[in-house]
C-alpha positions in Angstrom: 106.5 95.1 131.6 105.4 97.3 134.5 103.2 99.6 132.1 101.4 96.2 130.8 97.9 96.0 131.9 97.2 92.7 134.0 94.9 91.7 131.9 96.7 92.2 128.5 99.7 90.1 130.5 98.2 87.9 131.9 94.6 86.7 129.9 94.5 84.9 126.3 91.2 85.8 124.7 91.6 82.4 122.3 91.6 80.1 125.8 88.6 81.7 126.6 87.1 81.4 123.3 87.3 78.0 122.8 85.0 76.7 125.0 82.8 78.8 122.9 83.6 77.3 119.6 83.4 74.2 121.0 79.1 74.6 121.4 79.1 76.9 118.6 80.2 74.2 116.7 78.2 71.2 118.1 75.1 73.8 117.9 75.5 74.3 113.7 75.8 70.3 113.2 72.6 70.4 115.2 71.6 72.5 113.3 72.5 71.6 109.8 71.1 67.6 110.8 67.7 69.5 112.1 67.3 72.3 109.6 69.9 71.6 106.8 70.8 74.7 107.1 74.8 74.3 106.6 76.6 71.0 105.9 79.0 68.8 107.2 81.2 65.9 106.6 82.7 63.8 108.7 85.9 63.9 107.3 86.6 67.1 106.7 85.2 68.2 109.7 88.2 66.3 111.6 90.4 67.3 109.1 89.5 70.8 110.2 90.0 70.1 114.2 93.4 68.4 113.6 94.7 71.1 111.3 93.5 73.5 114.2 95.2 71.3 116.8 98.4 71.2 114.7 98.2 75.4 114.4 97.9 75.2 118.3 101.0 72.9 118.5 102.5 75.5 116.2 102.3 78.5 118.2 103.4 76.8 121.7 106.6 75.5 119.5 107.4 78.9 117.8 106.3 81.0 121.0 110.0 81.8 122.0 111.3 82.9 118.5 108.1 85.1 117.9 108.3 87.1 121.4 112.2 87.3 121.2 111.6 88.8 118.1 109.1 91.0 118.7 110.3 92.1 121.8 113.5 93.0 120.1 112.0 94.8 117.5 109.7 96.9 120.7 113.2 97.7 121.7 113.8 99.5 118.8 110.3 101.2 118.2 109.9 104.8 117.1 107.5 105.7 119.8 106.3 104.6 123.1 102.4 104.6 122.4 101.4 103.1 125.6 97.8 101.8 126.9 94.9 104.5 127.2 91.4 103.6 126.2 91.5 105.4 122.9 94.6 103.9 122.0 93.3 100.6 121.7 90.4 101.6 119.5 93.2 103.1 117.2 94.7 99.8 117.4 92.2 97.8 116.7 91.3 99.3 113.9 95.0 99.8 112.7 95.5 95.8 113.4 92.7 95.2 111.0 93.9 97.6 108.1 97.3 95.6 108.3 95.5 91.9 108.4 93.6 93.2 105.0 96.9 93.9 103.2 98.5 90.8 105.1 95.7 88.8 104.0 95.5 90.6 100.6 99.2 89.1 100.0 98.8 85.7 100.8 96.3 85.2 98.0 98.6 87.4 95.3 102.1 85.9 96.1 102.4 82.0 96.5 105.2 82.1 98.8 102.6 83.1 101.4 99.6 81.1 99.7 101.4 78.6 99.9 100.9 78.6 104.0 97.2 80.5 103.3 95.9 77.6 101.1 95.4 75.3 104.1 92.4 77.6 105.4 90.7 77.3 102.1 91.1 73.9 101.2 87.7 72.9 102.6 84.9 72.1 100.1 82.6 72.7 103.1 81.5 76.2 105.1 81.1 75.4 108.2 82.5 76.8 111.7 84.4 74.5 111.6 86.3 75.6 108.5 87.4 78.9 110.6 89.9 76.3 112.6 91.3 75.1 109.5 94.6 76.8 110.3 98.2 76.4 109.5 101.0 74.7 111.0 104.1 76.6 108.9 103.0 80.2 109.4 106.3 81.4 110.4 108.0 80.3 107.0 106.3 82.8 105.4 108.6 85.1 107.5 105.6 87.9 107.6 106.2 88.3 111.2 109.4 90.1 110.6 107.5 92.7 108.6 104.3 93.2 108.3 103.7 91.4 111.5 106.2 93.9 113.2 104.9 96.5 111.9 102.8 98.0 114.7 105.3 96.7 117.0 107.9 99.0 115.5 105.5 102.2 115.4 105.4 102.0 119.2 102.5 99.5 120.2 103.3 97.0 123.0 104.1 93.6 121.7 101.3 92.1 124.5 98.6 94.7 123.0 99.2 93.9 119.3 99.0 90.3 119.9 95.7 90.5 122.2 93.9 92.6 119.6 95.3 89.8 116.8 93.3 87.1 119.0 90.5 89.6 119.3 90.0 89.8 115.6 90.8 85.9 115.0 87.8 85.5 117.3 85.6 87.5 115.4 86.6 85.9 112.3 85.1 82.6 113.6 81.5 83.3 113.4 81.6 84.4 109.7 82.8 80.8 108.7 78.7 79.5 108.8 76.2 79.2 105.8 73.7 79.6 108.9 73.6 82.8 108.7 71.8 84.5 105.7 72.5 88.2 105.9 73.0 90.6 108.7 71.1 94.1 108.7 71.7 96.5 106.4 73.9 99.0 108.5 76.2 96.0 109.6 77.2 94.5 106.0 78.0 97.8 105.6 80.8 98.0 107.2 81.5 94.9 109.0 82.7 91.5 107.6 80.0 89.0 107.7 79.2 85.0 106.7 77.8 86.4 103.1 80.8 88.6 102.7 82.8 86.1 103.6 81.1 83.3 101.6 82.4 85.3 98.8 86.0 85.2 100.0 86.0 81.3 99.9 84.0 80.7 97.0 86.1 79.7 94.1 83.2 81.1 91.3 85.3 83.4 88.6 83.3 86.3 89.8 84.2 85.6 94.2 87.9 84.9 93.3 90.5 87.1 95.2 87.4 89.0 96.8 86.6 90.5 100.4 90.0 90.2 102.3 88.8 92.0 105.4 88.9 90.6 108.6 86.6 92.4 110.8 85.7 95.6 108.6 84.6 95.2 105.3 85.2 98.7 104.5 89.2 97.9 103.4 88.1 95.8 100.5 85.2 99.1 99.5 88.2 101.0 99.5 90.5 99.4 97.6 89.1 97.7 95.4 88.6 94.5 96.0 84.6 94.2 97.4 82.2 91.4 95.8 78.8 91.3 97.1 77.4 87.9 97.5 74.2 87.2 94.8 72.0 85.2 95.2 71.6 84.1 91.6 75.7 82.8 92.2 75.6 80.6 94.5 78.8 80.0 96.3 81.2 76.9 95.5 83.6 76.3 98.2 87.2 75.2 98.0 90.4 75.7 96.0 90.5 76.2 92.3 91.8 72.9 92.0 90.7 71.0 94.9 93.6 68.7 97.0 91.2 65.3 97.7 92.4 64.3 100.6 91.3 64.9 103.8 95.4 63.8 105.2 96.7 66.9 107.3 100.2 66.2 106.3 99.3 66.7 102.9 96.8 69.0 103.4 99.4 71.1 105.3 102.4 70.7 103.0 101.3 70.4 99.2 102.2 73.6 98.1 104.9 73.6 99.1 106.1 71.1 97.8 104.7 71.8 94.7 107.0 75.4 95.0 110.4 73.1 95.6 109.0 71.0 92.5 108.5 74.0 90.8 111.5 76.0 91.4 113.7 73.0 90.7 112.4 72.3 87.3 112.6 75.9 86.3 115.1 76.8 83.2 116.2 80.2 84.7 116.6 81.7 88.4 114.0 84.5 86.8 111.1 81.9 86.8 112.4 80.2 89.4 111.7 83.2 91.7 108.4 83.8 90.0 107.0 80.0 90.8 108.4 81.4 94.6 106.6 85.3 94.5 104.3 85.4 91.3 100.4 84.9 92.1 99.5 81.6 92.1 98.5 79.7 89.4 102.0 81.5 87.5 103.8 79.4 85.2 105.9 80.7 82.5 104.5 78.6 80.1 100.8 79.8 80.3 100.1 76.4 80.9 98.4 77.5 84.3 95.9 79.8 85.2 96.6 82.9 87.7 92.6 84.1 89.5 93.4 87.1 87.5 93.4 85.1 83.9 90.6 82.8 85.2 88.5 86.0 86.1 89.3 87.5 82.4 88.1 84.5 80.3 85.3 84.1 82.5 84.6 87.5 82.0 84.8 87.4 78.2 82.8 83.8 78.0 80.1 86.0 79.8 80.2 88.6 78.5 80.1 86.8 75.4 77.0 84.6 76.5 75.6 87.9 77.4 75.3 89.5 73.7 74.2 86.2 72.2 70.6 86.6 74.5 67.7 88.3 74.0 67.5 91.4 75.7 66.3 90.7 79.7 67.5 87.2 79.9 68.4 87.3 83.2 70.7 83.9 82.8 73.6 85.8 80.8 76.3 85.8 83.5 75.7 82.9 85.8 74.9 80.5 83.4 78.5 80.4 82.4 80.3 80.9 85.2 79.6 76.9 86.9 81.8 75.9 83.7 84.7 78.3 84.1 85.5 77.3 88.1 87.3 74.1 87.5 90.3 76.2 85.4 
């Protein structure tokens, strides 16, 4: 490692963070008891810090396997990239452009949402919600490709990882209902708490919206952008909502619910579709997908819509609060 930077080798941007969290946090319960600008409770909030604890936990025990890996896969890269100044802006913004498909996938497979739920499983917004992290990531076995992917293209291993923490920080302040909207020029193209409101809301319309991490410009580009409005007001959770606030449970239910699944299935066809379909799958059609949930909502609307006089503003939203719980 004689090419790394010192400060790439030897500086974790998340240890340095946390001492900012930790008044960030403190300063929006202030803030919410003063102002009632955001909303907390008690439970979930500690929820929250143990699940980020146990993530912690997580890394420091799956540190080994994750560099060996990585560092095997450097071994094998295609080019040597190296360090200059531009470089890391090309990283950066290449590290973000593989999060958004990364993150588009855990919400679209339920092998991966099965680790993913855990981060959404909060009713609440709060900043403390952004530390509502996993303990199981590595099952999901992304790390061997999408996670490797930069690795094998010729970044350092070190770089790729300190520009992952980088945009994890950055992803920490959008978790707030503090925060109204930014200026025009910045919800442009940056992620922001509205945008990512959306992301967590489970209203028909927000569902499987505004995957970005730090630019919101993937999600323009591909499809997948929701604005937030204010006539929808965000409703926060999953589409059916866990009611517990036990981190065993909060960490493990789906998948268990995938083993459940799997082993009650009548073929080894829809036994690997309760593993890799969206979820929500069931070959039944006795569940919902986000996809179906979006389409009836749509046509209920839509629906609502014709039945009004012409200007009543009230078409969509007013049927959208029944359609969340599917």
């Amino acid at each position: 490692m004689e090419n790394v930077p010192a400060f790439v080798r030897d500086l974790d941007p998340i240890v340095f963070a946390i001492p900012i969290f930790v008044v960030a946090v403190f300063a929006e319960m202030i803030y919410a008891r003063t102002r009632g600008g955001a909303r907390f409770d008690p439970r979930d909030t500690a929820s929250s810090l143990l699940m980020g604890l146990g993530n912690t936990v997580s890394g420091i025990v799956f540190a080994g396997l994750l560099t060996a890996w990585f560092m095997f896969v450097y071994d094998h890269r295609f080019f040597t990239i190296g360090f200059a100044w531009w470089i890391w802006i090309l990283a950066f913004v290449l590290d973000d452009f593989v999060y958004y498909w990364s993150h588009r996938l855990a919400h679209t497979v339920r092998w991966f949402w099965a680790d993913h739920v855990v981060h959404h499983s909060s009713q609440h917004y709060n900043l403390t919600t952004a530390l509502r992290q996993p303990w199981l990531s590595p099952l999901t076995l992304k790390f061997m490709w999408l996670g490797s992917a930069m690795v094998l293209m010729g970044f350092h291993p070190l770089m790729v990882g300190f520009l992952g923490a980088l945009n994890l920080i950055y992803q920490f302040w959008i978790h707030t209902e503090v925060i109204k909207r930014c200026p025009a020029w910045f919800e442009a193209v940056m992620n922001t708490p509205s945008h990512h409101r959306v992301h967590h809301a489970t209203n028909p319309l927000y569902l499987d919206r505004n995957y970005a991490g730090v630019f919101i410009i993937w999600d323009k580009l591909f499809g997948t952008y929701q604005p937030e409005l204010d006539a929808e007001r965000c409703r926060y959770g999953i589409v059916t909502n866990l009611g517990t606030n036990n981190p065993i449970k909060i960490s493990m239910h789906e998948w268990f619910a995938i083993i459940a699944d799997m082993r009650r299935a009548k073929s080894l066809r829809d036994a690997m579709m309760y593993l890799l379909a969206p979820p929500g799958w069931s070959p039944d059609g006795s569940r919902s997908t986000s996809k179906q949930i979006k389409a009836r909502w749509a046509a209920r609307s839509g629906s609502a819509a014709s039945a009004k006089p012409d200007g009543d503003p009230t078409g969509d939203s007013a049927t959208a609060p029944q359609s969340a719980a599917e």
